[in-house]
N, C-alpha and C positions, 0 to 999 in steps of 0.2 A: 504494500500500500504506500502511496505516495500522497502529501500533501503539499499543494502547488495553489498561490496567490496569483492572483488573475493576469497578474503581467509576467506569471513564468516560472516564481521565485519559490526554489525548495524549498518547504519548511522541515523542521527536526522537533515534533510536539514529544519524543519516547525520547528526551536528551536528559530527564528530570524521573524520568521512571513512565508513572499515570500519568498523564494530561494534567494538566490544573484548571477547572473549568469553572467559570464564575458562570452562575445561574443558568447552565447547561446553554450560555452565548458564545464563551469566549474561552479560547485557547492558549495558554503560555506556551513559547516554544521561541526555537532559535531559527534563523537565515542560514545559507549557507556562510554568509561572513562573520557567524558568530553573534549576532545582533542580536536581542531579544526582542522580540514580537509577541502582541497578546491582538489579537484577530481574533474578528466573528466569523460563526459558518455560514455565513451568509455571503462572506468575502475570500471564502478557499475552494478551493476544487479539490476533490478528494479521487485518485484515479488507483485501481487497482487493474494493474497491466494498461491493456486497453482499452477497459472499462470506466467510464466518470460516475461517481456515484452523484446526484440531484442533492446539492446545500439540505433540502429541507427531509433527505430522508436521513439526515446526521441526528442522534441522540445520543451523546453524553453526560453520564452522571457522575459525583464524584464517588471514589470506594465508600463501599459500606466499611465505617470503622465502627467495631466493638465501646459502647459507651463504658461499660463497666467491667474487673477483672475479678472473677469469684477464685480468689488465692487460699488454695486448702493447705495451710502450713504443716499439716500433720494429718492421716487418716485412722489415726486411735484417738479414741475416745472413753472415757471412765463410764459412760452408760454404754449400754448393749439394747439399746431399741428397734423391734420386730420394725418396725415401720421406718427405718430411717432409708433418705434419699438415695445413699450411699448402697445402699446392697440389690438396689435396683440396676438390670446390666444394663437399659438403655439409661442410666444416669453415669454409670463408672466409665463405660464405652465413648464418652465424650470428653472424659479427663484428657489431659496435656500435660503432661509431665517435663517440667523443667525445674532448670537452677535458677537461682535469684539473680544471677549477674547475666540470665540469656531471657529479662524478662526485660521487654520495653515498659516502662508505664509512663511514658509519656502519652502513649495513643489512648489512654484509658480516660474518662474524667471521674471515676467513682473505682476504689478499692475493697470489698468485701474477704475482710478477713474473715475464715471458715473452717470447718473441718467436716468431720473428729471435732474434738474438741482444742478448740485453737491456744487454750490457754494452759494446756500441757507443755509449750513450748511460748511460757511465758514471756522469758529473753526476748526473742525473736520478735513477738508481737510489739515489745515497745521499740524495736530496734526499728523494725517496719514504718509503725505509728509517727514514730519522729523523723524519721525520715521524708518521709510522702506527704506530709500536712505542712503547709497548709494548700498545697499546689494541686492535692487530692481530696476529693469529699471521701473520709472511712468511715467505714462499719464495720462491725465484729457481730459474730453469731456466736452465742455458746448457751449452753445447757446452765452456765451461773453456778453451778456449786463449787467449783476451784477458785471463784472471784469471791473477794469481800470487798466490804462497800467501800473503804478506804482506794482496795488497788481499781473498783471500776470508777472513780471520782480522780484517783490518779493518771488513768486512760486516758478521761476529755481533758486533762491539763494538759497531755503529750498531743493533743491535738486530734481526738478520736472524736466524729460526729455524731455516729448513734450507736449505740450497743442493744442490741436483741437478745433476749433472753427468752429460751424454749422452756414452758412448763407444759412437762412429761407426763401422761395419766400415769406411763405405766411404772414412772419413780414417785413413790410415796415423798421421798423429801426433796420431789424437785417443786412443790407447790410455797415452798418456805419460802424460794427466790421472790415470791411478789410480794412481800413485805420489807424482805432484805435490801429492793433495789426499788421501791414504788416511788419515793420523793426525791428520787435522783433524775434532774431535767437529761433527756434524749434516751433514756430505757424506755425500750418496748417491748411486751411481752405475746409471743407468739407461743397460743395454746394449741399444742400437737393434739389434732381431731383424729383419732385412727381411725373415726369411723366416717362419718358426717355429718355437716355441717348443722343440720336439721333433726339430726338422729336424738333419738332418746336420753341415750345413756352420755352423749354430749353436755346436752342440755344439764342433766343430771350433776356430772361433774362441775360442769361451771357454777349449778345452785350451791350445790355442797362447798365448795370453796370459796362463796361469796367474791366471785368472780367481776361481778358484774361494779361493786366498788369501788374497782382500781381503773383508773384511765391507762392510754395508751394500750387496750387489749385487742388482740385480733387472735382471731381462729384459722388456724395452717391446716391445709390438705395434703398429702405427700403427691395430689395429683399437680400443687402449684410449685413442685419443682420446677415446670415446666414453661411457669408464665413469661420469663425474661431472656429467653437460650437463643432467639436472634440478637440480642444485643448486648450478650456478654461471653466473654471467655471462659472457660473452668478450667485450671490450670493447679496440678499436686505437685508440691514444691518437693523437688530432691536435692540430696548434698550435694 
C-alpha cells in the first residue's frame, strides 16, 4: 500500500508504528524528505498496486488501549472459596503472566491490585502503591482479614484510591470486616452472592448481618467477573 498527496508526494504514515489519527481526519506521517505532514483523507490517495482506493472508503480508528490493569500480585490466598473467579478456566485462561519490569503502565489509567489475596505480599503492595500514584487511579481487592485498620488508612496515605473488601458467606469471620473498615472514606464492600442476587438465602444473609446499615454495599456475582474484560488486562505477576 502506498500513500500519495495529490501532486505525487510519498507519504510514510507506518514511520511512528499506528497512524496517529485525530478524529479519524487526519494522519501524522513523514514526506519523502523527512518533513512531517498531518493530512486529511480527503487530500491523499491511497493506491495498493494498481489499485486507488476512493478518500471516503478510508476509516481509521485509533488502537483500542486497555483502560485498566487487573495486576494479580500473588495467586494464594488465606480463604479457599468454592466460588472464586480464579478457579474458573475461562477466567485463569486469560491471565498474562509477567515480571514487573516487562509491565508498561503507562498505557493503563486505573491499577487494580488483586489476587489471591494481595496483601500476602504486603511489601510489594506499598512498593506498587507509591510508586504509580499519583499518575494512577489504584485499587486493591482483598478478603480484609490480613489488613487492620491502621495498615488500610496507611494505604490511602501511600496514595491508594479505593480499597474493596469481599464479605465471604462462606467465612464466618469475614463478616467482622464491615465494622472493622465501615468509617474509613473509599472502602467498599463487595458481598460474595454465590447464589443470586434475588435468591432467598441472599436476602437472608444480608438481614442477618444487618447489612443493609452500612453504606458503600454492593452484591458480586462470580458471573461479573466478566463485566470489564474488553477494557482491561489480567496480568499474574512473576519473579
Amino acid at each position: 500500500m502506498k500513500l500519495l498527496t495529490k501532486d505525487g508526494r510519498e507519504l510514510y504514515p507506518y514511520i511512528f508504528g499506528t497512524p496517529n489519527v485525530d478524529g479519524c481526519d487526519k494522519i501524522h506521517c513523514k514526506d519523502s524528505n523527512g518533513n512531517e505532514v498531518a493530512i486529511t483523507w480527503q487530500d491523499v490517495i491511497v493506491c495498493f498496486g494498481s489499485y486507488v482506493l476512493p478518500p471516503n472508503h478510508i476509516r481509521l480508528r485509533k488502537p483500542e488501549t486497555k483502560k485498566t490493569l487487573r495486576l494479580m500480585v500473588t495467586l494464594d490466598c488465606n480463604f479457599n472459596c468454592s466460588y472464586c473467579c480464579n478457579k474458573l478456566p475461562e477466567v485463569n485462561s486469560r491471565f498474562i503472566h509477567k515480571s514487573l519490569d516487562l509491565i508498561d503502565f503507562k498505557q493503563y489509567d486505573s491499577i487494580c491490585i488483586t489476587g489471591g489475596e494481595p496483601f500476602l505480599c504486603e511489601c510489594l503492595v506499598k512498593e506498587l502503591i507509591q510508586k504509580l500514584s499519583p499518575s494512577h487511579k489504584i485499587y486493591m481487592y482483598s478478603n480484609g482479614n490480613l489488613i487492620s485498620r491502621n495498615d488500610a488508612e496507611m494505604l490511602f496515605k501511600l496514595g491508594l484510591n479505593g480499597l474493596n473488601i469481599g464479605i465471604h458467606p462462606e467465612q464466618e469471620d469475614s463478616v467482622v470486616n464491615l465494622k472493622k473498615f465501615a468509617d474509613i472514606p473509599g472502602v467498599v464492600f463487595y458481598v460474595e452472592n454465590i447464589y443470586n442476587a434475588a435468591s432467598s438465602e441472599c436476602r437472608h444473609f444480608a438481614e442477618s448481618q444487618e447489612i443493609s446499615k452500612y453504606k458503600n454495599v454492593k452484591f458480586w456475582r462470580r458471573d461479573d467477573c466478566f463485566n470489564n474484560v474488553d477494557t482491561e488486562d489480567w496480568v499474574v505477576l512473576t519473579n
